[in-house]
N, C-alpha and C positions, 0 to 999 in steps of 0.2 A: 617732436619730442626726442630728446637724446638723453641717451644712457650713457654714462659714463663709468670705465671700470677703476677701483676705488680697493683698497685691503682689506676694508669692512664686506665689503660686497662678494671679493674671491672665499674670506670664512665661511660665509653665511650660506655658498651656492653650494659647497658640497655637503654639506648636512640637508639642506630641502631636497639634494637628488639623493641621495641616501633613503629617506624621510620616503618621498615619489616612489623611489624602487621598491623599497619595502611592502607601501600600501598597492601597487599595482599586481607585486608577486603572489603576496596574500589572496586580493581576489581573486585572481588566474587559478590558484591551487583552490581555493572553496569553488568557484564555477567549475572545474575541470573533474574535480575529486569526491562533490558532493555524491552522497548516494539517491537515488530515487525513492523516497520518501511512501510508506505503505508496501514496501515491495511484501507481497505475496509469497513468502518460500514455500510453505505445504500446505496443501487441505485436504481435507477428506469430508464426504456427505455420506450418511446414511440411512433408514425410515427404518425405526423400532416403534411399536406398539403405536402408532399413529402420529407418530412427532416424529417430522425430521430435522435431524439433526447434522447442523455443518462448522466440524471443530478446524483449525487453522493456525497458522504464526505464521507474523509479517517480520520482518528484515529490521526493524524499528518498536520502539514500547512506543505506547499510547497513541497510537496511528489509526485512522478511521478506515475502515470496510465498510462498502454494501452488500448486501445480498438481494442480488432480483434486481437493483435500482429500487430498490423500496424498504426493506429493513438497514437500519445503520446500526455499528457496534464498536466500540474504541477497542483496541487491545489493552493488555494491560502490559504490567513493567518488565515483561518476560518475554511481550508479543503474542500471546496468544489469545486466541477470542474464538466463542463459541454464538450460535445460535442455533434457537431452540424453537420449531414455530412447528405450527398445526396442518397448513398447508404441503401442497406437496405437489410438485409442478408436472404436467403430463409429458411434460419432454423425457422426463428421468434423468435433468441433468439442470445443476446451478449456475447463476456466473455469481462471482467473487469481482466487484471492482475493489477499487484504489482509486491514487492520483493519477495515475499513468498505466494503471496492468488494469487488464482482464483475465480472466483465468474462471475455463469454465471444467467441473466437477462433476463427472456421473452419480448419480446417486445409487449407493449398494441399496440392493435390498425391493429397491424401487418395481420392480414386476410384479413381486408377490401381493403389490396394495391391491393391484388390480385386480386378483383372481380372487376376491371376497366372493363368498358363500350367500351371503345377502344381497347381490347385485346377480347372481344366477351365470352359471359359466356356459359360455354356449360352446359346442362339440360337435 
């Protein structure tokens, strides 16, 4: 098979490399520049009146969090998302996923569950 170079052909080659360069740059900058999607910026946990509570904002609106690997909760268009559950884990500390983060959260407050008056304090 042979190619033959033609005037039609010299027009046509700098506009598809043009065309090439563009779409190559393009994805180089969205792979290179993308952000990590769910990122985690702040959270805080705490245990009031038997609900602990673990409020947050990710890096992104409407971005999926776990708590535990067992509750999920979308942010909303501001990033922020709360959960609100019953339990209350004996470590005294959360983790927060994402797509890519962990981030794990002490819980304030978390000592005083345990020194209930109904479960007997031993001294």
């Amino acid at each position: 098979m042979s190619f033959t170079v033609s005037a039609a052909n010299l027009r046509i080659a700098p506009r598809l490399l043009a065309v090439a360069a563009l779409a190559v740059s393009l994805a180089a900058n969205a792979a290179v520049s993308s952000p990590a999607y769910a990122e985690i910026v702040s959270a805080k946990a705490r245990y009031d009146r038997g609900i602990l509570i673990v409020r947050g904002r990710t890096a992104a609106p409407l971005q999926y969090v776990s708590l535990n690997r067992f509750f999920v909760k979308r942010s909303n268009r501001r990033g922020r998302f709360v959960f609100r559950q019953t339990r209350l884990p004996a470590s005294c500390t959360v983790t927060l996923r994402s797509d890519s983060q962990q981030l794990r959260v002490p819980v304030r407050n978390c000592g005083l569950a345990f020194l209930s008056p109904k479960k007997g304090n031993r001294q």
